[in-house]
N, C-alpha and C positions, 0 to 999 in steps of 0.2 A: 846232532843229538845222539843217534845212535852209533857206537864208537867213536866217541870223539868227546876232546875236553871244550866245547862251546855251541850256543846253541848259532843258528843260521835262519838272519833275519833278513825279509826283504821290505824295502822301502820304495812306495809309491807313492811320488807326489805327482797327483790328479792335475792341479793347474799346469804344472811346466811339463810334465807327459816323460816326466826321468824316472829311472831305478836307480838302487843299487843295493848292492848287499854288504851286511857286515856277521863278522865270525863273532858272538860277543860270548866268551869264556865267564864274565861276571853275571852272568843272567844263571848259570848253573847251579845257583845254590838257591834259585828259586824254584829247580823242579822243570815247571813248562808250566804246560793249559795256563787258568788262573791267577798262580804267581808271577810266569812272562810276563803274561798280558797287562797285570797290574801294571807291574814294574816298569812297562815299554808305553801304558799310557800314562804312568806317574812325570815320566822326564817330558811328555812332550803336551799333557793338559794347560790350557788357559784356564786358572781359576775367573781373572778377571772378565773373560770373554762368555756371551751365550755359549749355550749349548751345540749351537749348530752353526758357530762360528766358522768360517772354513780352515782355522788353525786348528783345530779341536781334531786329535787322531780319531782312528777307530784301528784297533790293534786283534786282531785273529792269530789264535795259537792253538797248536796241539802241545800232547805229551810226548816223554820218552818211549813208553808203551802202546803208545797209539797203533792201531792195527797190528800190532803186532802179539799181543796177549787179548784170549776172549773178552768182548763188551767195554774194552776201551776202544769207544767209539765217538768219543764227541771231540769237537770242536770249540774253543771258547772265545766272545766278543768279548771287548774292553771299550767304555765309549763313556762320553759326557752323556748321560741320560736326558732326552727333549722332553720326557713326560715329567720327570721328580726333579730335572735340574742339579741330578747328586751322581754321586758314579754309576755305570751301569755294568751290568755283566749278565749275561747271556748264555746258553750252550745250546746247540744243535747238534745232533746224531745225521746221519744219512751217507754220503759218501764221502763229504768234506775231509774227515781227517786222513780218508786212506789217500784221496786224490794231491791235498797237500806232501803227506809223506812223499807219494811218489814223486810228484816235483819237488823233491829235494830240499822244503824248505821248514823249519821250524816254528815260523812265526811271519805275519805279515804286515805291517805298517802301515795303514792309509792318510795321507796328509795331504792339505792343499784340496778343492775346489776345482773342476774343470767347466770350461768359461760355455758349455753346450754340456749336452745326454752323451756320455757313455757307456760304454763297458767293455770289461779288461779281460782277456786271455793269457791265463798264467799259465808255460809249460816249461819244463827245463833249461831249454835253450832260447826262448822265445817268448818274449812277452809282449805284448800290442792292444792299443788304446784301438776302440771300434767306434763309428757314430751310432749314438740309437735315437735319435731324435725321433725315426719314425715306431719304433717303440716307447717311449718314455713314458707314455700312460696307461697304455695295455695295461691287459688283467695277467695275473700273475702265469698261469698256463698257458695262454696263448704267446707274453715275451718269451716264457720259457724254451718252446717248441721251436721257435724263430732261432735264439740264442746258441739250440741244439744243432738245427741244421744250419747254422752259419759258420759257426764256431769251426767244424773238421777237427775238434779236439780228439787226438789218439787215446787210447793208453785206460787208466783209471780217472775217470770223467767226475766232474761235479758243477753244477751249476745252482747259484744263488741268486735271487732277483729280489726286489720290489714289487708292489702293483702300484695302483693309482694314487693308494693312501701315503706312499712313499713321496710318490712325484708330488703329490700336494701338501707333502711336509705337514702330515698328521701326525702331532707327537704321540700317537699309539698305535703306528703303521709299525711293522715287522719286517722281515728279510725270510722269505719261503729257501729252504734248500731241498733240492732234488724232489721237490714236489710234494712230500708226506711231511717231512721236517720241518723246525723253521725255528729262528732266533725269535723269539714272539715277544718277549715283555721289555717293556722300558724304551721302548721308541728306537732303534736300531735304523729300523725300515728310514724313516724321517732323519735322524742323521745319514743315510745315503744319498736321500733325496735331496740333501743340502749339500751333498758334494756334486751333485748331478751325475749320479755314479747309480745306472742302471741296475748291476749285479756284473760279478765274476765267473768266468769260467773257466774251471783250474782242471788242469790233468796231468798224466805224467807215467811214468813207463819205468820208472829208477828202480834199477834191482839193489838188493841189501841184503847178504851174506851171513848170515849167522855164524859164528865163532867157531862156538861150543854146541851143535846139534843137537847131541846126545842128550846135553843137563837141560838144554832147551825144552826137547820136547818131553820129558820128564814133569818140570814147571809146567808148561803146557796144559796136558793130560789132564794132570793134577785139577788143573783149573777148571778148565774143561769139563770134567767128571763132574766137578760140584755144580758147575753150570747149569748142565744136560741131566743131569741123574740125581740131585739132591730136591729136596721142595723150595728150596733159595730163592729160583726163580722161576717157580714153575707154574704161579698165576697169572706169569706176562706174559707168557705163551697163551695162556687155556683162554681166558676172557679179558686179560689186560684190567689196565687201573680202572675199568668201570666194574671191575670185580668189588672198587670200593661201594659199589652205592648203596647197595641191600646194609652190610653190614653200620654205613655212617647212619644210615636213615633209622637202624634199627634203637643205637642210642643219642638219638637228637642230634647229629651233627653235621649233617647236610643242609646246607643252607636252598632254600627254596620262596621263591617273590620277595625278592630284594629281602632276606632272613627276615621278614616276618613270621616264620615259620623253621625251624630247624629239622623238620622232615617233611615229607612230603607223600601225599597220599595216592602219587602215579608213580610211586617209586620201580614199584614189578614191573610196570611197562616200558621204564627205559632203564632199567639196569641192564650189566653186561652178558647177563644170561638171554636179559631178550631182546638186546643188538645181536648177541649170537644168533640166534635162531630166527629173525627176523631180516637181517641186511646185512652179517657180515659175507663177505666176498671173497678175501684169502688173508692170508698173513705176510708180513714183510720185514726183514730187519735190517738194523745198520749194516754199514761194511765192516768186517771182522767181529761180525758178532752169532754166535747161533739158537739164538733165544728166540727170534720171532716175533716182538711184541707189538711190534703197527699193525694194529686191526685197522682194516680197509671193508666201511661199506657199502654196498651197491645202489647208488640212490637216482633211480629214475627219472629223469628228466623230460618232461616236453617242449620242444626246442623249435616244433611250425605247427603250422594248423594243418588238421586230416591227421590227428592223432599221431607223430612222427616224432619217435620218443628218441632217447639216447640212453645210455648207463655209464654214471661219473662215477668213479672209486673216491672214495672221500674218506680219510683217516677222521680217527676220532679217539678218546682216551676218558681219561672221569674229568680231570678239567675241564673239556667241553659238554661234555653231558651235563657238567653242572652249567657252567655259562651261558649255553643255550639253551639250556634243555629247563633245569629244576629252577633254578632263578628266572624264567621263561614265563614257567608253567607249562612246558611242552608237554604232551602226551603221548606220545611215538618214537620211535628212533627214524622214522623217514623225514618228520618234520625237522628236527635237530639234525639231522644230515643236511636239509636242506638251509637252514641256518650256516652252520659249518661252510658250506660251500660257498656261499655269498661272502661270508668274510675271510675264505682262503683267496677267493679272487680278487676280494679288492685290496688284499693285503695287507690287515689287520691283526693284531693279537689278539686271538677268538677269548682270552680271561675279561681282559677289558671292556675289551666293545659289546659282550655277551653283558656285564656287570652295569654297564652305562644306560642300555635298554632297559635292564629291572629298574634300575635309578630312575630313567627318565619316564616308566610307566606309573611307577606310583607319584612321581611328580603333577604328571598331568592329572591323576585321580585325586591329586590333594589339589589341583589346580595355581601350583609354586614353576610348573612350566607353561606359557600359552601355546593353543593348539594351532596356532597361527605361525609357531616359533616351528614348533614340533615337525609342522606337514605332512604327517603322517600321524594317523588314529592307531596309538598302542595300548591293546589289551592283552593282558597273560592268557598263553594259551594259545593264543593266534599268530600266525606267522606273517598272514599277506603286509599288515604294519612294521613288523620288525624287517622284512626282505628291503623295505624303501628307507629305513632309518639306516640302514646296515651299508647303501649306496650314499646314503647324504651324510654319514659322518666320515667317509673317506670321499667324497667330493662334495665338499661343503658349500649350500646353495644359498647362505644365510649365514648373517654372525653367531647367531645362536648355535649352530652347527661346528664353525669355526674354534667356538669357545668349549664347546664341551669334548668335542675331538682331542683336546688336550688334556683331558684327564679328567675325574671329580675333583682331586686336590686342586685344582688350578680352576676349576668351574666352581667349584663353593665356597671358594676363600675370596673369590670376588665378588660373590651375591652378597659375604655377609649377612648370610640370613639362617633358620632354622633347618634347611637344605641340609647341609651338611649331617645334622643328624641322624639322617639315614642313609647318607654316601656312603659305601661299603668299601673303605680302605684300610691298608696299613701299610704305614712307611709310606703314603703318598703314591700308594698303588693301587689297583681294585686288590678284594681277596682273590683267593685263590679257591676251590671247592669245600674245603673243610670249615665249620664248625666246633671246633673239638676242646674251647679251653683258654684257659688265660695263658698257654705256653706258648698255642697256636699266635692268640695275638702277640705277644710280645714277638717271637719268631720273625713275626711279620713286617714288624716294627724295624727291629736292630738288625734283622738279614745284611749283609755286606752286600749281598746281589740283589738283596728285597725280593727272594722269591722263596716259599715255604720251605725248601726242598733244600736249603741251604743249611739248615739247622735244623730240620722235623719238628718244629714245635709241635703240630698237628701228631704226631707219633709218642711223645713225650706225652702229651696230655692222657696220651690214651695207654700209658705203660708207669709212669711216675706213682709209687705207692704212696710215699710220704709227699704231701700236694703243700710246700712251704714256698713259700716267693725266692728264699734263698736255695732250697733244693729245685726249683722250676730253672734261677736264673743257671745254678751251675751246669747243667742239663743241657740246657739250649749254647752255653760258650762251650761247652766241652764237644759238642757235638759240631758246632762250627767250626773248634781249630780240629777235628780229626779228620773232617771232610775237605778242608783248607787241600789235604794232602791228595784225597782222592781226583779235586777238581783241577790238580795240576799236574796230575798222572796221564792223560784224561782216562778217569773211567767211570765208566756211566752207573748216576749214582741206583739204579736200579739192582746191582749187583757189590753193593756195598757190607753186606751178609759174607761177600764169597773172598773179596779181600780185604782181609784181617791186614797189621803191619806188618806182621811176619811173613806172610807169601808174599807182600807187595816188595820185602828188602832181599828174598831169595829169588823173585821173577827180576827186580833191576839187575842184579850182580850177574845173570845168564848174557843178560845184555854189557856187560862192561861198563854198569855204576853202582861204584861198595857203597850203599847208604844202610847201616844199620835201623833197630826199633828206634832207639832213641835220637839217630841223626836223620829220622823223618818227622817226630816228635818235636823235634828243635825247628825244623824246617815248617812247618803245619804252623808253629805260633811267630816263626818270622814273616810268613807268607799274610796272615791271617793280621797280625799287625799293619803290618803294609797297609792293606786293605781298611783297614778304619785310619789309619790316619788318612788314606787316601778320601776318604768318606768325608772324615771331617773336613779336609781342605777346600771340598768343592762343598760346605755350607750346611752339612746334618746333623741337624740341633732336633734330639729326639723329642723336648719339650714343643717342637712346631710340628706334632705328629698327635695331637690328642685326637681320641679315640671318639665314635661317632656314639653318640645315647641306644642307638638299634642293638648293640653290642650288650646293651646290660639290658636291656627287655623282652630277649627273645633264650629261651633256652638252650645252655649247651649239656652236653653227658655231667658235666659237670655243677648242672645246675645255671641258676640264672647267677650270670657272673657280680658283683658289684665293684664298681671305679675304685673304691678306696683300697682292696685289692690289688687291682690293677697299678693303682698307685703305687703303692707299697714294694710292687715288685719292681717296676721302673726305679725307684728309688735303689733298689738291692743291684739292679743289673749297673746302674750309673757308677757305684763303687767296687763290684766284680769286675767289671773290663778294665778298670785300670791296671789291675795285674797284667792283662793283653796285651797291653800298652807300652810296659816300663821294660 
């Protein structure tokens, strides 16, 4: 990718234990990250076939800029989604993209099923199938640790795993990288667990030459400066995205006890001012990144009896502060730490499993779940119930467990019943933290990755002057195809303020690729096309996504929303994307 006209794929099929690589020149006009990954799981998807079929790829790519320009840090998954049954896409920060660059590769292919537990060591010259049979259920830190010392990987190291929720093929198990990160939403985890594919461990040592030094580090600087010295990114440093909570809570848009509530009246207690000053620990950032924004807290553990404590570093962010914490009813940053931790170890995507507990607390208090199903007594505000539900829905001890492990879209559409009314989804996925709007829902709905952060609905709602269905829908697709570009750069959309298209077509050209404003523009709505029709081939029909009653009862900044609304604007977005489209 970097000097060179094609990108460099490597292909692993799991059951027969072969590689091989190909140079594929036609994959360039999709960019990398995002548009590869489409592209690379568009040729090789079974529509006909489950999700966790072992034909079913799982495709890993970076960018052309990956580590190499600040805060292009992320990684991107491409996969049949186990949780919504529609496309999935994923991105992880941590060390993954620098350790793939340095092992010389562009994009990774996984195919085929191996017939036992493994895991793969990717390095330059070397790549090899391990047994982990005696790992395959571990928790995610402890395979980790194992993975580390076995592995003897040199160079720029990464490692990605599973925990339990994986090996048991919980369609809302996740894939942990390098311990802080993690591909979390859409079942990831669970399609690895269907190829009996432990996690990878990639490294690599590959030097790369820059051309033109001089205009390099000009570009650079440049960037850099805005980075480090602008206010762009200077609240992911200071207290990270729980920076959001004060301000969501302050115009109703924190959701809190399954949104019965859009603020929440322990807000000062677990906002990111007083995780600061309470339990953060230190700071941490991707590879090639100097922002700093994984806040890591110190949360105390008692691990034997005669008081024989430990201290776990446990990341955290505002999605989880809401997942655990406000949708909870937490009152602390230690207890929501403690939450956090339970479900980074058994491998879960803490939005979900956080979202399923408020779900399945007010179930049992309206009595639509038995406590006999449950096995555990959950009240908001209390942890010692949510710590045993958080083990039983990644090792499910009961069909009820079994069934809601797979999502609320796939748990309330088989009750057929009034349930679903307060299932907190969009798109067939839990929410996300925010409250903020009929942009946020829609956002949530049409995302191509079904994750907020794909289109900012939540950001729209809260910046949109003129509040019309047709101005909300333009908003939210124009925001998708300009980010289409960033997510195949990879750069982390946190720093999406600092590349504009005009530095992102003067940072490629230092690297030896002429893509102008407008032939990134062009590329953004081929990429972003792709991407829906990919959507639709694997069955997403927005009309099997209606919206839960909780959604128009509880207030947003915007007031209490109403369905005809909502309507209205579904109706405008149905006829807007077809320009996407054509």
């Amino acid at each position: 990718m970097l000097y060179q006209d094609y990108i460099k794929v490597l292909y692993i099929d799991l059951f027969k234990k072969k590689i091989r690589f190909e140079n594929r020149a036609d994959l360039c006009e999709f960019i990398g990250g995002s548009g590869v990954a489409a592209k690379l799981f568009s040729e090789g998807v079974r529509p006909d076939l489950p999700p966790m079929a072992p034909e079913q790829p799982i495709v890993l790519a970076i960018g052309p800029m990956s580590t190499i320009f600040p805060v292009c840090t992320k990684t991107v998954a491409a996969f049949f989604s186990p949780q919504t049954g529609e496309y999935g896409e994923s991105h992880a920060g941590g060390r993954l993209a620098m350790a793939i660059r340095m092992a010389n590769v562009d994009a990774i292919v996984l195919n085929g099923a191996s017939s036992e537990p493994v895991y793969v060591t990717i390095k330059p010259d070397d790549i090899t199938f391990h047994d982990a049979e005696a790992i395959w259920e571990m928790p995610v830190g402890e395979s980790g640790q194992f993975m580390r010392s076995m592995a003897g990987a040199p160079g720029h190291r990464s490692i990605i795993r599973i925990g339990p929720a994986g090996a048991n093929l919980v369609p809302i198990a996740g894939v942990n990288v390098d311990t802080y990160r993690h591909f979390g939403r859409l079942g990831l985890g669970a399609a690895f667990g269907s190829k009996k594919l432990k996690g990878l461990v990639i490294s690599g040592e590959q030097d790369f030459a820059i051309k033109n030094p001089a205009e390099y580090n000009k570009i650079y600087q440049e960037i850099f400066d805005k980075v480090t010295k602008t206010p762009a990114m200077a609240k992911y440093h200071e207290l990270g995205t729980p920076k959001n909570v004060l301000p969501l809570n302050k115009i109703n848009g924190l959701p809190s006890y399954n949104l019965k509530k859009s603020n929440y009246e322990f807000a000062e207690n677990v906002s990111g001012e007083a995780f600061a000053k309470d339990v953060l620990e230190r700071k941490l950032s991707c590879s090639g990144c100097p922002v700093g924004c994984i806040h890591i807290g110190n949360l105390r553990k008692l691990f034997d009896t005669g008081f024989e404590y430990e201290s776990v570093g446990v990341s955290y962010d505002h999605e989880l502060v809401f997942s655990l914490g406000t949708e909870l009813g937490m009152k602390n940053p230690t207890d929501i730490l403690n939450l956090i931790d339970a479900v980074e170890e058994e491998g879960m995507d803490a939005i979900s499993a956080g979202v399923i507990l408020g779900f399945m607390t007010e179930a049992l208090e309206k009595n639509d779940i038995a406590k006999e199903d449950a096995l555990a007594e959950l009240k908001f505000g209390e942890t010692e119930g949510y710590l045993k539900a958080i083990h039983y829905l990644a090792n499910p001890p009961n069909e009820f467990y079994k069934k809601i492990g797979c999502g609320l879209s796939k748990y309330t559409k088989d009750r057929k019943d009034a349930t679903g009314d307060y299932a907190l989804l969009l798109g067939g996925l839990e929410i996300s933290g925010y409250f903020t709007g009929p942009a946020h829902l829609l956002g949530g709905v049409t995302g191509v990755r079904h994750s907020h952060v794909d289109n900012a609905g939540y950001s729209i709602d809260q910046k949109l002057k003129e509040f019309t269905a047709k101005n909300i829908v333009e908003a939210v697709l124009k925001e998708e195809c300009e980010r289409s570009v960033l997510t195949s750069l990879v750069i982390c959309l946190f720093a999406r303020e600092v590349y504009d298209l005009d530095t992102v077509s003067r940072a490629l050209a230092v690297i030896g690729i002429t893509k102008t404003v407008d032939d990134l523009r062009l590329a953004a709505r081929k990429i972003l096309k792709l991407k829906l029709e990919l959507r639709e081939r694997l069955g997403f029909k927005i009309e099997d996504h209606r919206l839960a009653a909780r959604y128009f009862e509880t207030p947003s900044p915007r007031g209490v929303m109403t369905r005809e609304f909502m309507d209205s604007i579904v109706a405008e977005y149905r006829e807007a994307v077809k320009a996407y489209r054509s």
